[in-house]
Structure formats: structure tokens, C-alpha cells
N, C-alpha and C positions, 0 to 999 in steps of 0.2 A: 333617452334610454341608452346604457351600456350594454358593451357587447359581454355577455355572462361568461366567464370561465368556471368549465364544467372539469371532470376527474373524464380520462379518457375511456372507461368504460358508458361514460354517458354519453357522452361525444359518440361512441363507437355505434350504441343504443339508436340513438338520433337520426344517426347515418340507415343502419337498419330500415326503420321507418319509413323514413322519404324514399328509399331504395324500394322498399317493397311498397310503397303507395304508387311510387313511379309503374313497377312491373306488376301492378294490377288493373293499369289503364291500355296496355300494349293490348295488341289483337292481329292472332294469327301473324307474330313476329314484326307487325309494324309498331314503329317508331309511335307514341301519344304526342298530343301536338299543345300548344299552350291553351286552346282553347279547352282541351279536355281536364287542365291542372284547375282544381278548387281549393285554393288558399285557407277556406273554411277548416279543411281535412286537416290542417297540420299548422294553428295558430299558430301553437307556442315556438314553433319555429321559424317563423317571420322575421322574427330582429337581424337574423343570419342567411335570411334566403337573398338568392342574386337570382335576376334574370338576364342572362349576355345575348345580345342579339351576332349574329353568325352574316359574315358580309365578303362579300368578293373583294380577296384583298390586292394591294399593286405591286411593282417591283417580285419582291426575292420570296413577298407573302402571298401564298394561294388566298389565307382569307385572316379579312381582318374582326377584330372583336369589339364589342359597345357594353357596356356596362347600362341597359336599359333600367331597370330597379335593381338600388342595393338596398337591403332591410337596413332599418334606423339602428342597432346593433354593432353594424360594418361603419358608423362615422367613427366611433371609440380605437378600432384597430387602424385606420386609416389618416385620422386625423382630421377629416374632413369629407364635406359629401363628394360619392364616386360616381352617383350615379349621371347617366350623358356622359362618362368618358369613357378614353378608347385602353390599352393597355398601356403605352406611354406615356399617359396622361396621369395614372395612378401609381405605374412602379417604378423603379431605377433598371436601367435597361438591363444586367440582368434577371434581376426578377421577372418583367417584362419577357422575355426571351424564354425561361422556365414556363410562366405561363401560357404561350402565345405556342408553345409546344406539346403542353397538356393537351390545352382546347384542339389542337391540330387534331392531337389522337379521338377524340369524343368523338368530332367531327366526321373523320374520315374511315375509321371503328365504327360509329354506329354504337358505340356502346360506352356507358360511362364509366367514368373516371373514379380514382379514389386518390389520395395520399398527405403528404403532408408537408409541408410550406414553411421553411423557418424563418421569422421575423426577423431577423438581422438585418435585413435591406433598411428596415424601421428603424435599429438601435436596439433593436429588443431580441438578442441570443436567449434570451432563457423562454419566450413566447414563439410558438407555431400554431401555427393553422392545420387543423386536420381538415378535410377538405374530401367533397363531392361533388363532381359534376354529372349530369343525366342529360340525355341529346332528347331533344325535341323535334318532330318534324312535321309541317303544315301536310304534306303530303305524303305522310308516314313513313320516305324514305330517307330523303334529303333531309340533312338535319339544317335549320335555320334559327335555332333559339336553345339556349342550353339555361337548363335549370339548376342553379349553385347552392350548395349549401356549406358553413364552414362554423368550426366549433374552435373556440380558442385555445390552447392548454400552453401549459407549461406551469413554473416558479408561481406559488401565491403569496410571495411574503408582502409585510409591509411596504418596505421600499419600492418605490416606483419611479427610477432615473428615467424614463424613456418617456413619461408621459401618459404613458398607452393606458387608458383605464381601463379594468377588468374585473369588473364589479355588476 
């Protein structure tokens, strides 16, 4: 399965959704933990769901990040399967860097993330990622697993120099 390119109102839709199924498991301001997420609630968005596990990180990084499950959607954008790696293991270190900055904020915020990712590190300018992340915590404070979700948009033409199926 390919990862679907949606019109960014659906994307935006999408985002919505998981955001608010996320902020209907919170209780009395705590953090929902992964035990409480049910995959069932939000099939259709599976091809594009990530789970990053949240880790003590070494040197210059408070914390490092793992790509526990990427939905089968994310091998189209990436090229290949991500999940078991860490953040330099899937991006160029800038991007890498972008990312490892996002997730800092979730992390250390408590709250999640929103934005948007341009595939150029890929070869692909005219493709970005709209992108969410939501903080997980086993012990509803500490966050240790973040729940991802990312929609593809950009250019739908024919041509497809980069590869990147988007179908």
C-alpha cells in the first residue's frame, strides 16, 4: 500500500480527528498512555500512523527517538521500511535535526505538535508532509511514546522524477 495524497483540507480533516480522539482519552489534564489508544477508532488512518518510542538520549541529546511502528503507507514516502530506526537512521541530518527538535517540543510541552515537513531532503520540493504528533504517557505525565500522524500533499501531476509514489 501507498502512502495516499490527500487535498490539504483532508489532511487538515484527518489531523482534526486523531487530535480530538487523542483529547478524549486525557483525564483531569493527564497525558492518555498507549495502552489507552485503540487502533480500531481510526482505521483508515493506519497507512500513516507512527509510533516513536521517547528515550534518554546521550552527548548534546536529552532524548533520543525510535521509530517503534511506521504504518505501511510511510514505506512510499521513505523509500523503505522505518520502522526499528532512530532519527539518523531515516533522515539526512538536517532533517534529522528539524525533527529531533519538533519531538524535543512534544516532549518537554506536554503537548502536541502540528506542522509541515518539506520533502526536499527526499528530492521531492513539490511533496511535504503535514504532520502531527501527540505525547503519550505511561504515567500520564512523563511523556515516553508519541503517537504520529502525517498526510502527504503537494504537486499531483503525472511525472514522478523522485520516485516517491503517491497514489
Amino acid at each position: 500500500m501507498t502512502m495516499q495524497m490527500g487535498a490539504p483540507a483532508t489532511a487538515v480533516r484527518a489531523h482534526e480527528e486523531l487530535f480530538a480522539y487523542w483529547a478524549s482519552l486525557r483525564e483531569g489534564g493527564r497525558l492518555p498512555a498507549r495502552a489507552h489508544i485503540q487502533p480500531d477508532h481510526f482505521k483508515r488512518h493506519l497507512p500513516t500512523i507512527s509510533l516513536i518510542d521517547v528515550r534518554s538520549g546521550e552527548g548534546l541529546h536529552r532524548f533520543d527517538y525510535r521509530l517503534r511502528l511506521a504504518g505501511t503507507g510511510l514505506y512510499g514516502v521513505y523509500g523503505r521500511e522505518i520502522t526499528g530506526r532512530g532519527l539518523a537512521d531515516v533522515y539526512s541530518a538536517p532533517a534529522a535535526d528539524y525533527w529531533r527538535g519538533e519531538l524535543d517540543k512534544v516532549v518537554e510541552q506536554r503537548r502536541p505538535g502540528v506542522g509541515v515537513h518539506s520533502l526536499a531532503w527526499r528530492g521531492a520540493n513539490h511533496l511535504s508532509l503535514l504532520w502531527l504528533r501527540l505525547p503519550l504517557a505511561s504515567n500520564g505525565r512523563d511523556v515516553d511514546m508519541i503517537l504520529g500522524y502525517d498526510a502527504l500533499i503537494g504537486f499531483q501531476g503525472s511525472a514522478n522524477p523522485t520516485g516517491i509514489r503517491a497514489a
